[in-house]
TILOZA-417779 format. One line per 10 residues: number of its first residue (from 1); their letters; for each residue x negated, y negated, z of N, C-alpha, C. Coordinates in Angstrom, 1 decimal. Atoms other than C-alpha are relative to their C-alpha. Layout:
NUM> A> X,Y,Z,X,Y,Z,X,Y,Z  ...
//
This chain:
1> XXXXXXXXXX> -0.2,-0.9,-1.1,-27.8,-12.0,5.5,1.2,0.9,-0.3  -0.3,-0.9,0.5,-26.0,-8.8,5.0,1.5,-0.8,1.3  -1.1,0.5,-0.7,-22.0,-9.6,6.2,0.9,1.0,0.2  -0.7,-0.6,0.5,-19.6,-7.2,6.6,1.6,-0.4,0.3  -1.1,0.8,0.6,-16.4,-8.0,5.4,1.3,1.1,0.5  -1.0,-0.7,-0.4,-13.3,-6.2,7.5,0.8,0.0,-0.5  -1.4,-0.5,0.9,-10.3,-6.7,5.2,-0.5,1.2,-0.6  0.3,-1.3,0.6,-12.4,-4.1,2.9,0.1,1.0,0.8  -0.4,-1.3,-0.6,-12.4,-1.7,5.5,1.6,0.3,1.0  -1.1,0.0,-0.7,-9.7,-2.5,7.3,1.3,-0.7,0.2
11> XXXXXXXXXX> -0.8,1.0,0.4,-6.9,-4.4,5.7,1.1,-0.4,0.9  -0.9,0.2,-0.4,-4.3,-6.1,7.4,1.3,-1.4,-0.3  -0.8,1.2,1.0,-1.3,-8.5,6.7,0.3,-1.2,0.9  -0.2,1.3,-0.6,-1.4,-11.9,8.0,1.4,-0.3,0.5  -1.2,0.9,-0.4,1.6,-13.8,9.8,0.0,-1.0,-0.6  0.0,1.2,1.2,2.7,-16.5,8.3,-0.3,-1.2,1.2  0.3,1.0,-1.1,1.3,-19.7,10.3,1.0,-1.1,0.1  -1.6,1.5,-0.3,3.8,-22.8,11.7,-0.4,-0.4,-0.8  0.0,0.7,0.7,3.0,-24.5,9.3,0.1,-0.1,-1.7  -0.5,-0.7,0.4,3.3,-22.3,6.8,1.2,0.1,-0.4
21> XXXXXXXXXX> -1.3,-0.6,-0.2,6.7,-21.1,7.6,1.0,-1.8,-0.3  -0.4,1.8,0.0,7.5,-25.3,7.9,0.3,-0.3,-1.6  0.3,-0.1,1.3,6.4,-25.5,4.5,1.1,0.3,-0.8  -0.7,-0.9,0.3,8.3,-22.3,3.4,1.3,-0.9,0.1  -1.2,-0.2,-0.3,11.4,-23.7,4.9,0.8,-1.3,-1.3  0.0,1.8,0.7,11.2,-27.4,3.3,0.7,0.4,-1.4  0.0,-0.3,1.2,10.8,-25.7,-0.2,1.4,1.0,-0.3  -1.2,-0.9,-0.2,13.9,-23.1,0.4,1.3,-1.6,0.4  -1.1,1.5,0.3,15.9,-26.7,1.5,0.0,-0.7,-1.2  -0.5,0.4,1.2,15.1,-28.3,-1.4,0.4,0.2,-1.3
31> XXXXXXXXXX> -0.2,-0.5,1.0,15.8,-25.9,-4.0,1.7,0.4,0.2  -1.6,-0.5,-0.1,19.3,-25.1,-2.4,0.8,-1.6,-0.3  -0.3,1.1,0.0,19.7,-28.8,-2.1,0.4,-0.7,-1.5  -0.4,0.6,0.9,19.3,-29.6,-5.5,0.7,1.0,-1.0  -1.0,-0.7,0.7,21.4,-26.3,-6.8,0.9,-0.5,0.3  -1.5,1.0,-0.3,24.5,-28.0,-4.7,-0.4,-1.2,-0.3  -0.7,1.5,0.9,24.3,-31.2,-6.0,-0.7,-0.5,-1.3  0.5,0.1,1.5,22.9,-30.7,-9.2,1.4,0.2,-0.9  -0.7,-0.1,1.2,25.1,-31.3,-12.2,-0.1,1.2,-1.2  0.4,-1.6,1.0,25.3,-27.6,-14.3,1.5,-0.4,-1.3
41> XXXXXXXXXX> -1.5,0.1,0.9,28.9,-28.9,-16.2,-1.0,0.2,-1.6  0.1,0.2,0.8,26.9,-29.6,-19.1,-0.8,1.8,-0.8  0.7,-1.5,0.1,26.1,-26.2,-21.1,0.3,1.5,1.2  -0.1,-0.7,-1.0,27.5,-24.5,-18.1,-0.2,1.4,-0.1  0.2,-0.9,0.5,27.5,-21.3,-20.0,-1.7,0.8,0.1  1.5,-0.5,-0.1,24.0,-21.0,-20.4,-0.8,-0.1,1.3  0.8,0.7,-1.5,23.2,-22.5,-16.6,0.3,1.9,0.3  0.2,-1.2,-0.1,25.0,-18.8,-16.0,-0.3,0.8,-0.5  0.7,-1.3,0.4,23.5,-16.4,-18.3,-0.7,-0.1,0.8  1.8,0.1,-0.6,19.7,-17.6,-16.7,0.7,-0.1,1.6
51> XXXXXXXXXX> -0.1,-0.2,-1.6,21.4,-17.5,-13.0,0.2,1.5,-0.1  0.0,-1.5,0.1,22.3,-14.1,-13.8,-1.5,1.2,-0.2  1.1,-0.4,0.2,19.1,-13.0,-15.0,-1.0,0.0,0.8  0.2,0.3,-1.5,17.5,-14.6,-11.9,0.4,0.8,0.8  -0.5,-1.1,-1.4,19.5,-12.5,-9.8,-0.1,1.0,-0.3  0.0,-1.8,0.1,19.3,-9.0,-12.0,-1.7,0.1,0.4  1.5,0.2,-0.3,14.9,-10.1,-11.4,0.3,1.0,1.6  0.2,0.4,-2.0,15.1,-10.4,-7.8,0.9,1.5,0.1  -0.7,-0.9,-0.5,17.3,-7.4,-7.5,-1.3,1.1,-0.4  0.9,-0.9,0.8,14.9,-5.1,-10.0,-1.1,0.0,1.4
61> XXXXXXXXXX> 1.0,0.6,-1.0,12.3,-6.7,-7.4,0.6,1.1,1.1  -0.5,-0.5,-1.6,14.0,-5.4,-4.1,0.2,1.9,-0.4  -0.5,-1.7,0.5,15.0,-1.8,-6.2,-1.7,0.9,0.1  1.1,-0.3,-0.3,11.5,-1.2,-7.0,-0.7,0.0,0.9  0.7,-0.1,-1.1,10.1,-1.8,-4.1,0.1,1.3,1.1  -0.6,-0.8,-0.5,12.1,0.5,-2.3,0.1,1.5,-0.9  0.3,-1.3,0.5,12.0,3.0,-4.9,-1.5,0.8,-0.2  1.6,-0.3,-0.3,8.1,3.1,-4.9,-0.1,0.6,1.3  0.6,-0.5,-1.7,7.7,3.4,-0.8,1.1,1.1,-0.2  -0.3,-1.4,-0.3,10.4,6.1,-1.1,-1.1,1.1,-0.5
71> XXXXXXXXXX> 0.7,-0.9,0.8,8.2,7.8,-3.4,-1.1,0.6,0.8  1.0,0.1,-1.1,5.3,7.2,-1.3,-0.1,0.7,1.6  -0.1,-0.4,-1.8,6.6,8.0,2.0,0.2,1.9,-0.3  0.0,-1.7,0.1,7.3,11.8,0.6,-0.9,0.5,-0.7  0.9,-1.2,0.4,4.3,12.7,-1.0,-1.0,-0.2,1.2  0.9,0.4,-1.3,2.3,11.3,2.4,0.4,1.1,1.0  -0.6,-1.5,-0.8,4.8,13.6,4.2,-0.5,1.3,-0.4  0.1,-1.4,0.2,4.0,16.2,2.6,-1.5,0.2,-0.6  1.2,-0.6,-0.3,0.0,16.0,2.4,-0.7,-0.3,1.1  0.6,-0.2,-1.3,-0.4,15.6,5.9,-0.2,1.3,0.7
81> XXXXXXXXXX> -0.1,-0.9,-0.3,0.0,18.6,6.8,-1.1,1.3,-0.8  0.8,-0.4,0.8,-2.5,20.0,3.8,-1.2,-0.1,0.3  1.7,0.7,0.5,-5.1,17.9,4.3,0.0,0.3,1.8  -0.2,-0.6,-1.8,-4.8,19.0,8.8,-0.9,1.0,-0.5  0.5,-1.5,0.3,-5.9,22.5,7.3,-1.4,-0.1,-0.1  1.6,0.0,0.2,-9.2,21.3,6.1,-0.8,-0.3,0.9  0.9,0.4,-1.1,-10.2,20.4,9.2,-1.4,1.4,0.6  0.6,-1.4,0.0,-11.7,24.3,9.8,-1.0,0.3,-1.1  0.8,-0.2,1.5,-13.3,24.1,6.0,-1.6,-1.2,0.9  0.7,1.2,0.0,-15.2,20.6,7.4,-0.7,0.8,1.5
91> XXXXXXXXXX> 0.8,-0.2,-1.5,-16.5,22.2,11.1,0.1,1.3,-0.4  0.8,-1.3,0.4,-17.9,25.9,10.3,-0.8,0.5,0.5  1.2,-0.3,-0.7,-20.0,28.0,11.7,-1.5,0.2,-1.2  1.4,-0.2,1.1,-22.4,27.7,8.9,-0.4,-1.7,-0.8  0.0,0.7,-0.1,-22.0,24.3,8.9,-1.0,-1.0,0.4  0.6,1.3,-1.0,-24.9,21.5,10.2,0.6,-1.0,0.6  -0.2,0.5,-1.2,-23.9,19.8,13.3,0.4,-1.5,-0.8  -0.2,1.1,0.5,-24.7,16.4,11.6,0.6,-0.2,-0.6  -0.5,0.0,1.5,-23.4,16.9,8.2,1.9,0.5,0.6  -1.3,0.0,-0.7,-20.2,18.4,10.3,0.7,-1.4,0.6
101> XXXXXXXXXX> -0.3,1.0,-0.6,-19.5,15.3,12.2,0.0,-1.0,-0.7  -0.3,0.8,0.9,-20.1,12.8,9.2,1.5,0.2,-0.7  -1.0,-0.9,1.0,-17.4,15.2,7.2,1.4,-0.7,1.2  -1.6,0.0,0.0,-14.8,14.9,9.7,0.0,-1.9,0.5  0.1,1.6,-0.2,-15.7,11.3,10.7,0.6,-0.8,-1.3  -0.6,0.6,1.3,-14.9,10.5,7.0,1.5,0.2,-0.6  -1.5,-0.7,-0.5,-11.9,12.8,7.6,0.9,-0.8,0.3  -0.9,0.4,-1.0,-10.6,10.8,10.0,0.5,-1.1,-0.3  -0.4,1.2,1.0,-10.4,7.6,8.1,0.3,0.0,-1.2  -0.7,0.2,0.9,-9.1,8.9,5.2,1.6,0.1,0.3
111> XXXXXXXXXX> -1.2,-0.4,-0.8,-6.5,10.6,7.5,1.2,-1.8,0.2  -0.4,1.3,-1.1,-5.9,7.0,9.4,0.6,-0.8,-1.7  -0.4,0.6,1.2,-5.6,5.2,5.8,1.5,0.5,-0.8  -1.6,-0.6,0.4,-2.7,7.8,4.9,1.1,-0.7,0.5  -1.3,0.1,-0.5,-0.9,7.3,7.7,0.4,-1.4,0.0  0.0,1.1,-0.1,-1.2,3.8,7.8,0.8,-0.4,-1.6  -0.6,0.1,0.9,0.2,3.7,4.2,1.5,0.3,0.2  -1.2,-0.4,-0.4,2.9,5.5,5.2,0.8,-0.9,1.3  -0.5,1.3,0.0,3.4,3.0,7.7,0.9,-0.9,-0.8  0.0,0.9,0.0,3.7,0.5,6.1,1.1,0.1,-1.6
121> XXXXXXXXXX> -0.7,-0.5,0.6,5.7,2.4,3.4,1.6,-0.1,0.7  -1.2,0.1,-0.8,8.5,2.4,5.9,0.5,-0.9,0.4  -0.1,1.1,0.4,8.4,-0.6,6.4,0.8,-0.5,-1.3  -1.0,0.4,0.5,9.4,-1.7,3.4,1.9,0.5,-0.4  -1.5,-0.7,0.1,12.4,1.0,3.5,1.1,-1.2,1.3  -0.7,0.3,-0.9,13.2,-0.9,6.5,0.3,-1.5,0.1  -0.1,1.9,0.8,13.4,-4.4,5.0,1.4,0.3,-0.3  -1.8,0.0,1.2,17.5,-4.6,4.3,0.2,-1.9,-0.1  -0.6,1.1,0.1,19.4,-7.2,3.7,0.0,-0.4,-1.7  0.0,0.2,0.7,20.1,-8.2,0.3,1.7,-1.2,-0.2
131> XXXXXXXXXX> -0.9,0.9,0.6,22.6,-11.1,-1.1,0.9,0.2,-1.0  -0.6,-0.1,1.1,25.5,-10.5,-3.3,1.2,-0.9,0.2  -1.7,0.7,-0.1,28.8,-11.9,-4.3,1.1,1.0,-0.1  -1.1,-0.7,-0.2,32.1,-10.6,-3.4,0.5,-0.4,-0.7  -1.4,0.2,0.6,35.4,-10.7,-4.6,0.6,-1.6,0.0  -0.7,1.1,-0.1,36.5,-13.3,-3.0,-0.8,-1.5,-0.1  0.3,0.7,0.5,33.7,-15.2,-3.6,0.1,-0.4,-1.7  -0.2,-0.4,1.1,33.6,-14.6,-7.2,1.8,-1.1,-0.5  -1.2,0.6,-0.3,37.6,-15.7,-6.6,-0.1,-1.8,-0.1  0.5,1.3,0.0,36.5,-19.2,-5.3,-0.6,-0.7,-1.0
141> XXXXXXXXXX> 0.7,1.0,1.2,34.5,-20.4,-8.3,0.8,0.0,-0.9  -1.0,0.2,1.0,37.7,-19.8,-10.4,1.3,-1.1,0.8  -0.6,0.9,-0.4,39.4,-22.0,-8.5,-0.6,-1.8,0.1  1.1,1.3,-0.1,36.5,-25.3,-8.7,0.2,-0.2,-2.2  -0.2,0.2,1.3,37.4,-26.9,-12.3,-1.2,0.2,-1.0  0.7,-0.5,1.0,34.2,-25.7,-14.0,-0.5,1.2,0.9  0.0,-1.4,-0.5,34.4,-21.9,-13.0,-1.9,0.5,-0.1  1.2,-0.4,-0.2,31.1,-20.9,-14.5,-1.6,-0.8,0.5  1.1,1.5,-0.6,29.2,-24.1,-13.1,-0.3,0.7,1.3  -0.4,-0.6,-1.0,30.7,-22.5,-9.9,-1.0,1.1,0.3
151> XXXXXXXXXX> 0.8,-1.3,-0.3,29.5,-19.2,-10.3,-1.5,-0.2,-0.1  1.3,0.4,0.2,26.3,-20.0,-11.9,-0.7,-0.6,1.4  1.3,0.0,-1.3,25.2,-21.8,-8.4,0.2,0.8,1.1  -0.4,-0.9,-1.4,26.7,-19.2,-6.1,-1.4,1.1,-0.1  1.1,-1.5,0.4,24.3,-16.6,-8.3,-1.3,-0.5,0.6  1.1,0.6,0.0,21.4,-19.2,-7.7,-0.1,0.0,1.6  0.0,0.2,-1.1,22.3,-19.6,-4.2,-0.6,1.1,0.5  0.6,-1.4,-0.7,21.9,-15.6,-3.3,-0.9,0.3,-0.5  1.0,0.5,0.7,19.2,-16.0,-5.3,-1.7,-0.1,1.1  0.3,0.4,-1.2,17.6,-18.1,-3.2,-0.3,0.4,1.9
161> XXXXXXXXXX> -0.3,-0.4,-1.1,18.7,-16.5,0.1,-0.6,1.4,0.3  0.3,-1.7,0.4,17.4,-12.9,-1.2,-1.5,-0.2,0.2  1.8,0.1,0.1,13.6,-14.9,-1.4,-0.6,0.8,0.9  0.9,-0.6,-1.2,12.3,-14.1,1.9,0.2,1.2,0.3  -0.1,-1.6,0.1,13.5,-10.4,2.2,-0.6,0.2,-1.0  0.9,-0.1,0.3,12.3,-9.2,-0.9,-1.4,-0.2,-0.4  1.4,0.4,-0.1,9.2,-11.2,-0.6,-0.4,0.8,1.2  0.2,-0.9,-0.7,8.6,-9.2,2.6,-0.5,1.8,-0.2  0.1,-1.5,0.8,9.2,-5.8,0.5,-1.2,0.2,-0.7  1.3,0.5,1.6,6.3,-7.0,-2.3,-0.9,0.2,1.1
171> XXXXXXXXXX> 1.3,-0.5,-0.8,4.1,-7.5,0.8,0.1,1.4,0.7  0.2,-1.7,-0.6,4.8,-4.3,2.6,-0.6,1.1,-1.0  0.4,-1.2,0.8,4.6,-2.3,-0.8,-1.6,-0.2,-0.5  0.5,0.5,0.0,1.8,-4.3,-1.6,-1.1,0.8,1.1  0.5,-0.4,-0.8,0.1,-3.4,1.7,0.1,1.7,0.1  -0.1,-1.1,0.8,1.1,0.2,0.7,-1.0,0.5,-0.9  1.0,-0.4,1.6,-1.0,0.3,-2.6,-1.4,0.1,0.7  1.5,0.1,-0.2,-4.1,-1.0,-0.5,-0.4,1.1,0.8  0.4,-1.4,-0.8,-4.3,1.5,1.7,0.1,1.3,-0.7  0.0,-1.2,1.0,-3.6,4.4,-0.8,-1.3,-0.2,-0.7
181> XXXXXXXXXX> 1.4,0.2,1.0,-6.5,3.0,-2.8,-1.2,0.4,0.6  1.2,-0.2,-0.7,-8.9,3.3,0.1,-0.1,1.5,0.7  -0.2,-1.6,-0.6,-7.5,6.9,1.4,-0.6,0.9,-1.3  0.3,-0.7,1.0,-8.0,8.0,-2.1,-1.5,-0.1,-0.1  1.1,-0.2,0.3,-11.6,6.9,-2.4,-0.8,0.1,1.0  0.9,-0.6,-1.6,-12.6,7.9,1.4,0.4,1.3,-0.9  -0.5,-1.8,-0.1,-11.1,11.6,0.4,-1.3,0.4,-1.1  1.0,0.3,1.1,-13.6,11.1,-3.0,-1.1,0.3,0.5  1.5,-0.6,-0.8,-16.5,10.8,-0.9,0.0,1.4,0.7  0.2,-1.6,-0.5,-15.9,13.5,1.1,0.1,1.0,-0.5
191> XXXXXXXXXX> 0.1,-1.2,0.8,-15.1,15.8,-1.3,-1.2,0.5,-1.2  1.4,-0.3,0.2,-18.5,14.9,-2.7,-1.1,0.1,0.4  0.6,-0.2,-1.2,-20.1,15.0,0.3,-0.3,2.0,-0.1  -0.2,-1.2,-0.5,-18.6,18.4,0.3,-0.2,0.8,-1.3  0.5,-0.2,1.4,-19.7,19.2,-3.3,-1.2,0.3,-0.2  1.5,0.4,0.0,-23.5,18.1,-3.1,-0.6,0.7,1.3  0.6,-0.2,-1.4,-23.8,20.0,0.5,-1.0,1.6,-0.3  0.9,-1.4,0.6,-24.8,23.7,-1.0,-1.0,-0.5,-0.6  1.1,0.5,1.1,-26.8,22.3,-3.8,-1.0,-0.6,0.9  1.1,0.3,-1.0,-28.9,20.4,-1.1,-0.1,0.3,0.8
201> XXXXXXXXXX> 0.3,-0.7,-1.1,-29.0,22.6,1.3,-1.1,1.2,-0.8  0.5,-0.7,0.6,-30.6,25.3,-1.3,-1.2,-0.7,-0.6  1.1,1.1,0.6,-32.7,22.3,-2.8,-1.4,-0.1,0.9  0.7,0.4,-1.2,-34.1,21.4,0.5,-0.6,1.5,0.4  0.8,-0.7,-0.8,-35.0,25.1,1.4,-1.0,0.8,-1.4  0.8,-0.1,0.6,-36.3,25.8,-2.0,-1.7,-0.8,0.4  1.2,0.5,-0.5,-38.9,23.0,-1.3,-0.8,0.2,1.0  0.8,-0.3,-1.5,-39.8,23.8,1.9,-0.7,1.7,-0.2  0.6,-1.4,0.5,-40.3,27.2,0.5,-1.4,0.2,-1.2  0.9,0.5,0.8,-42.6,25.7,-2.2,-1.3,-0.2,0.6
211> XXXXXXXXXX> 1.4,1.0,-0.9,-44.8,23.4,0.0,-0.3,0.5,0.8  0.7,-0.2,-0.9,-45.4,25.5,2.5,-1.1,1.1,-0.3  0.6,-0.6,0.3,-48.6,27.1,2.4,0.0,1.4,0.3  0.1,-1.8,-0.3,-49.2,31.5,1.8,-0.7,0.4,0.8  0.8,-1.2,-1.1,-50.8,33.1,5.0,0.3,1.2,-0.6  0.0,-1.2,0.4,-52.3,35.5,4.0,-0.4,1.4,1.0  0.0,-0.6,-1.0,-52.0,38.3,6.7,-1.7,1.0,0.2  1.7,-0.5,0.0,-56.1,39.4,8.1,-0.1,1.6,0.1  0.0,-1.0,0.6,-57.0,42.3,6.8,-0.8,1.3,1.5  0.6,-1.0,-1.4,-57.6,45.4,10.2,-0.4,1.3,-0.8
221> XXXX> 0.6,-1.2,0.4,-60.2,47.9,9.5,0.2,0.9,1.3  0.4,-1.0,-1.1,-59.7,51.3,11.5,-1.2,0.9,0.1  1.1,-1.5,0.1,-62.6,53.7,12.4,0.6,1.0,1.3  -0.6,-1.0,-0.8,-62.1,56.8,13.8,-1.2,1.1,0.5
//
């Protein structure tokens, strides 16, 4: 039996369920749990290169994210207002009624798909919060007798604390991409819609021009 399947048309982003989030929290305790009382002295050196690299990730993560939806959010700004115009191209006086009303009906949900990108593009601009070390943290781990042991789990810690925000941004941008994908291949149709509509409009009156049979007009004799 034929199903139809509403994420494809009309995606949306889950909540995260209690139990879920329970989950979530457990796995975030025991990863901090065993950075503080984990032993890093040994090799300490190399525990912080790879905390560092961990944290330049997670940042690249949070950068990108935010540098994409900017991107996004200004070229959406600025073909809304483009793609408004065509509204007059799509309803015409030379136009069919039907074929009008499919046009802007397809319109309307590519329209709705933009904005909804844009949405959700703002969104992730609107994600802050990010984790770093200060001074005076930074300060503190030179005072703990293995300094880079120190630092190394401070890095791992904001690390850690940075998860759930940029994971938030991944899904928003994320949720971003899908809706661009689907505005772009609604606008597709309709611009083939709006491609194929002469050609079969001339098709269609050819044939009918074809198949209909020549009356031949009856021939009037006058006398006078």
């Amino acid at each position: 039996m034929f199903k139809i399947d509403r994420e494809f048309f009309w995606p949306i982003l889950e909540g995260e369920s209690p139990s879920d989030k329970e989950l979530r929290e457990k796995w975030i305790s025991s990863i901090v749990g065993s950075v503080k009382d984990g032993d890093w002295s040994k090799h300490s050196e190399v525990a912080l290169e790879e905390a560092r690299r961990i944290y330049d990730a997670e940042a690249d993560r949070k950068k990108g994210a935010d540098t994409k939806a900017g991107i996004y959010l200004a070229a959406i700004t600025a073909l809304i207002p483009v793609l408004v115009s065509l509204i007059a191209v799509l309803w015409g006086d030379h136009t069919p009624k039907a074929i009008g009303l499919i046009s802007l009906f397809i319109f309307a949900c590519a329209v709705t798909y933009l904005l909804r990108a844009g949405y959700w593009a703002f969104n992730t601009l609107k994600v802050k919060g990010f984790n770093q070390l200060d001074p005076q943290q930074i300060a503190a781990c030179w005072i703990k007798p293995n300094p880079p042991e120190a630092l190394a789990k401070a890095l791992s810690l904001a690390v850690v604390k940075n998860y759930e925000q940029t994971n938030r941004k991944i899904s928003c941008i994320l949720m971003t991409h899908t809706l661009l994908i689907r505005a772009f291949v609604t606008f597709a149709v309709l611009l083939t819609l709006q491609a194929i509509l002469p050609t079969g409009a001339w098709l269609f009156d050819f044939i009918v021009a074809t198949l209909k049979p020549e009356v031949t007009p009856p021939l009037i004799m006058c006398f006078s």
